[in-house]
C-alpha positions, 0 to 999 in steps of 0.5 A: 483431498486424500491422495490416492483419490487425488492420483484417480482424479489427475489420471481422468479415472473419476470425474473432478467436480469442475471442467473449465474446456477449452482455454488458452493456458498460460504457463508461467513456469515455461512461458509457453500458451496452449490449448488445455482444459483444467480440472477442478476438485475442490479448492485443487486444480487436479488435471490439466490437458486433454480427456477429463469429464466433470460434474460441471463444464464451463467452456472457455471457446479459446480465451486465455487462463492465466494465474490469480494475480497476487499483491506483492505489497499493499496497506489495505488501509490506504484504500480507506476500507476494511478487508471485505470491502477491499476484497469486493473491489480487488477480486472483480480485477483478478486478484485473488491473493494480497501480502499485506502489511497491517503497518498503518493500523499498527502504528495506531492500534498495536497488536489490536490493529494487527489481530482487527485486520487478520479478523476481518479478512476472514469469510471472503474470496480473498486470500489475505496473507500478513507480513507483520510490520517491523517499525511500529513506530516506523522511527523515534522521530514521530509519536506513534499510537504503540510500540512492538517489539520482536518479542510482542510480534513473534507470537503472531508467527504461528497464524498460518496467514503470517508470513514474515516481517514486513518492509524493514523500513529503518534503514538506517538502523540496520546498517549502523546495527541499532540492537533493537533492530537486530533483535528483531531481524534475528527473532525472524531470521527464518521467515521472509523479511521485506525491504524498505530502503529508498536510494539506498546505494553501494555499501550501505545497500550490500549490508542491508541486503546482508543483513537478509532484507530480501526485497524492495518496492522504493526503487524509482529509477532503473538503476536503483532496481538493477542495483537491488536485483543484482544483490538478490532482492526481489524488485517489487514494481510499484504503481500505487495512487501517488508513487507511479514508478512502473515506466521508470523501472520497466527499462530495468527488465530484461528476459534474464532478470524478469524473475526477480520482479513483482507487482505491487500496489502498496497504496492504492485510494478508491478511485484508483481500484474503482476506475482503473483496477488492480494488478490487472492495471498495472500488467495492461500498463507495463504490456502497453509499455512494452513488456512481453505479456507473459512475462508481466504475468509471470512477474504478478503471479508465480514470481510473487508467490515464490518470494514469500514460498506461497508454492501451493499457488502462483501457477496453473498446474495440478496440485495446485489451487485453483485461483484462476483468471478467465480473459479474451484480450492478451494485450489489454487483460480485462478478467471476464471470470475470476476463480478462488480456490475453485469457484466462481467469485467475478464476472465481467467486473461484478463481484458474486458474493456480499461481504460478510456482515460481521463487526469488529470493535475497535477503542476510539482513536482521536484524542487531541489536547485542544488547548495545547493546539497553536498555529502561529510560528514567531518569527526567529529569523529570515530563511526557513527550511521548507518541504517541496513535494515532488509530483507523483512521488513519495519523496520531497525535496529540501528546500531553502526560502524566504520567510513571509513575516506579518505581526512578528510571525512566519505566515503561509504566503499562498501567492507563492504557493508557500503553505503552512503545515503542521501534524497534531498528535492525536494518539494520547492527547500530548498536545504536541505540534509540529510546525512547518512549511511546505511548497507545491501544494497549491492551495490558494486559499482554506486548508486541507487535513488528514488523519491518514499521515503516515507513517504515525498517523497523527493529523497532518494538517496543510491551510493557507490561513490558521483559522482553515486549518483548525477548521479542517482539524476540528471536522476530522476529530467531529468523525472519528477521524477522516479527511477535509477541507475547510475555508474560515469556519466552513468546512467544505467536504468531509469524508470520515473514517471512524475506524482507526482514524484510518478507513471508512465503515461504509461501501466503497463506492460511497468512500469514493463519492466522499473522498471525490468530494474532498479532492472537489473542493481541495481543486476549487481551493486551487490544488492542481496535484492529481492527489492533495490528500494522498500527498498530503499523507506522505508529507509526514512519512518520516522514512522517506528523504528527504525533508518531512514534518512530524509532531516533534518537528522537522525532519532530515530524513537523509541524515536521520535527524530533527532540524530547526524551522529556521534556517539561521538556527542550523 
């Protein structure tokens, strides 16, 4: 739009192109709420107050305007569906701007995972922003499908929809100055760069922040986030589908410090967006908590957008884009209307486009050496160390136990929910086997597998008998990659995701009628975990404490290291 044309517009001289009368304004910058219409040109909020004429009118008869919601951090792949399915299933919500890191398909597919997602976003109501991921592999303690370097990732830079480097998830590499890690903080020193640094405290913390991470999403405890906040980081509060840490962190919320604090979904399963929502649920969960709810719209939009200096959007005011929810109900938001750069995209929760019909190819991504592929762990001792999931976190436990011994070898012992696991290595058909045991599955009985194991996603397989497990695995691979349970030789659901082992080419409603499925028979196998199969994913994460498991074994992800099965052999 040319701008004396702009400057006629905003002055009500020319009629705009849109009129949305008579709403309730909510100002984010003021925290005020007020009668106002807005004028639309375009993509362009042009005006906004009393007086302006438009082609079209829609009138509003008192309801709330607020901001499009924005996502501080999401992995679309966790939502098991590529961009255009995402954005079908986010947009009715409100939300009309995710920052992105692509670190899943990355670590499978490289640059190629990266160039797929930028691809696929293209042509929907959706503004898909990239922060490009910095641990790819997210450590050298598990086999992931590539490696990227500063210099392979900073060519990406000159793509208008990327916007920095995204969770530093090593730590541990900053703080001890690793030089390819620094290397690749230096190479974006100007740009955005996002944290990852769970219970980090004190002096470790400060150098971290100095060393320019400038936000964090792994805080669980108010203290932590007050901690982080007071060192200048941006606390994104996270509500996803297994870490839940929103009422634990709204203590830390004051009206002081309220603008260093974000939405963020980070991991969100199908289910969840279907039946709960987005950013939207989240903001309706911290206002029924307590939090003003201004505020909490404040924290889901301008605060987000000012972070990652997205300052042409995040607030309603004129020059700005006019992505805009449309609600009845302050203290329990629901989107009635959802606008996207000035059009209509949702109403009442029905999405108003078709996801465009485009493929993107991508290389077949499960490649397992079967016969280098063992369950059995002889017996090399009596104490094992043993995983211990914690319920709804990503974090573990490190725990010490018993070891069932049958035949000269370590076995699961369902009745004392002990369980084996072990993650195949699934990038280059190594053949490489990580063996371990796990405690808080609940499984009874058959096994349960995934090929979303993050961060390496190799396939993460958890069975309360060796024949299960390799039941489950053989079912993954059959598709392409995916998830199951299986008992014996049966397997009982399955639900395939052929693209990058990691997300579905189907509908997401169908991915969660399959994904529903699977969590059916992981209950009557005896879990009574709200998730198994996205707990079950973070039981291979390696960068989060505190005891995982990979292809090359146990890891101690408190002091960074590999560690024996066998607790006699420490």
């Amino acid at each position: 739009m040319e701008l004396a044309h702009r400057i006629r517009l905003a002055r009500g001289q020319e009629p705009a192109d849109l009129l949305l009368q008579g709403g309730r304004l909510i100002n984010v910058f003021t925290g005020d709420i007020y009668e106002a219409d807005i004028a639309i040109q375009g993509s362009w909020i042009v005006g906004v107050g009393e007086g302006y004429t438009a082609r079209e009118v829609i009138p509003l008869r008192g309801r709330f305007v607020a901001p499009g919601f924005i996502d501080a951090h999401v992995h679309i792949e966790s939502s098991m569906v590529p961009p255009p399915e995402f954005a079908r299933a986010v947009v009715p919500h409100g939300t009309t701007v995710v920052i992105i890191d692509p670190h899943e398909i990355a670590n499978v597919l490289g640059l190629d995972g990266i160039r797929y997602m930028l691809n696929a976003a293209k042509y929907n109501p959706l503004s898909v922003f990239v922060m490009l991921p910095s641990c790819v592999p997210a450590s050298p303690l598990g086999t992931a499908g590539a490696t990227l370097y500063w210099y392979d990732l900073r060519p990406l830079l000159s793509n208008p929809w990327v916007l920095g480097l995204a969770e530093m998830m090593n730590y541990p590499g900053v703080i001890n100055g690793d030089p390819v890690v620094l290397d690749k903080l230096r190479a974006f020193a100007h740009v955005v760069r996002d944290g990852h640094a769970p219970q980090l405290t004190g002096r470790d913390l400060v150098a971290y922040a100095a060393a320019g991470m400038s936000s964090d999403h792994e805080c669980t405890t108010a203290a932590e986030a007050l901690e982080k906040a007071r060192l200048g980081m941006y606390v994104f509060v996270r509500e996803s589908s297994v870490a839940r840490n929103l009422a634990d962190l709204l203590p830390a919320i004051t009206p002081a410090n309220s603008r260093r604090f974000c939405f963020c979904t980070d991991d969100r399963h199908p289910a969840d967006l279907l039946d709960e929502g987005h950013i939207d649920a989240l903001i309706r969960k911290a206002v029924r908590l307590g939090l003003d709810p201004v505020t909490a719209i404040r924290m889901a939009t301008l605060n987000t957008a000012e972070h990652y200096r997205l300052h042409d959007r995040g607030a309603i005011a004129p020059g700005r884009l006019a992505d805009l929810v449309v609600f009845s109900d302050l203290y329990d938001l629901r989107p009635e209307l959802v606008f996207r750069h000035g059009v209509l995209v949702a109403e009442n929760g029905r999405p108003l486009w078709e996801p465009p019909n485009r493929k993107v190819a991508l290389r077949h991504t499960i490649n397992i050496a079967w016969d280098q592929v063992r369950f059995r762990i002889p017996a090399r001792g009596r104490r094992i160390h043993v995983i211990g999931v914690v319920r709804d976190q990503v974090i573990t436990r490190h725990l010490i136990e018993e070891a069932t011994i049958a035949d000269g070898e370590a076995v699961a012992d369902p009745g004392r929910d002990l369980l084996k696991i072990a993650v195949i290595e699934r990038h280059r058909a190594t053949g490489q086997v990580g063996l371990g045991f796990v405690k808080g599955m609940g499984l009874r009985r058959g096994a349960l597998a995934s090929s979303v194991a993050h961060d390496h996603h190799n396939i993460v397989v958890v069975g309360a008998d060796d024949r299960s497990m390799e039941t489950a695995v053989r079912a993954i691979a059959e598709t392409g990659g995916g998830m199951a349970a299986a008992e014996g030789e049966t397997v009982l659901a399955r639900l395939p995701l052929p693209i990058a082992g990691l997300m579905s080419d189907q509908p997401i409603e169908t991915v969660r009628r399959e994904m529903d499925a699977v969590l059916a028979a992981a209950r009557a196998l005896g879990s009574e975990l709200p998730n198994p199969l996205m707990t079950l994913s973070f039981l291979a994460l390696e960068v989060i404490p505190e005891l995982k498991l990979t292809d090359q074994g146990l890891v101690d992800v408190v002091r960074f290291e590999r560690i024996p099965l066998f607790a006699g052999e420490d």
